[in-house]
PLY file of the C-alpha trace (Angstrom):
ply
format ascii 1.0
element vertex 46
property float x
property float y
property float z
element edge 45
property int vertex1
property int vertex2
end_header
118.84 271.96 296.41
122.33 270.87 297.02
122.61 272.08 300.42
119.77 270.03 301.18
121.45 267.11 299.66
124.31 267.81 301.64
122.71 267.91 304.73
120.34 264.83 304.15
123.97 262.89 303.27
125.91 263.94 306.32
122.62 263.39 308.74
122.82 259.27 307.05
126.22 259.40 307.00
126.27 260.15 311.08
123.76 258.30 311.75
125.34 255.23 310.25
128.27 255.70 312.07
126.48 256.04 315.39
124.59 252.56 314.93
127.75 251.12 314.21
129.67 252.55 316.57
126.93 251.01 319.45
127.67 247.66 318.04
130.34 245.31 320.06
134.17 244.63 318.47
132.16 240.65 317.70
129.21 242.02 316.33
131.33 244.24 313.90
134.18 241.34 313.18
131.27 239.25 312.52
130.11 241.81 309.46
134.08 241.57 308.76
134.17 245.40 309.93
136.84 246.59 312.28
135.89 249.80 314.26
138.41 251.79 312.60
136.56 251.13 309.21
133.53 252.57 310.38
133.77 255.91 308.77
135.05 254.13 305.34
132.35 251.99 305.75
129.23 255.17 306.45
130.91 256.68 303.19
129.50 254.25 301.04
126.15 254.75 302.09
125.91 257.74 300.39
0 1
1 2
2 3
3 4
4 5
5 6
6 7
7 8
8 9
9 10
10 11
11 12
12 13
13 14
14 15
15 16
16 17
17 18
18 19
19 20
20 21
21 22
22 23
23 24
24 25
25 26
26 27
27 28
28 29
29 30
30 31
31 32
32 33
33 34
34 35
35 36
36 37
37 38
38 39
39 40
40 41
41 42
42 43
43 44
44 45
């Protein structure tokens, strides 16, 4: 069960930082996110 849990966190986790990551340097300033905090940021998604 864990690995599964694992594997479901890292596949939101990348796929949060891929959305953000196609959003412009505005779009993301606009959120008050700089593109640097993007992997912070996917983290707490978990």
């Amino acid at each position: 069960m864990n690995l599964i849990r694992n594997y479901r966190n890292w596949r939101r986790y990348r796929q949060t930082v891929s959305e953000l990551s196609r959003l412009s340097n505005r779009e993301l300033n606009d959120m008050g996110i700089s593109r640097s905090d993007i992997p912070a940021v996917a983290k707490t998604t978990l």
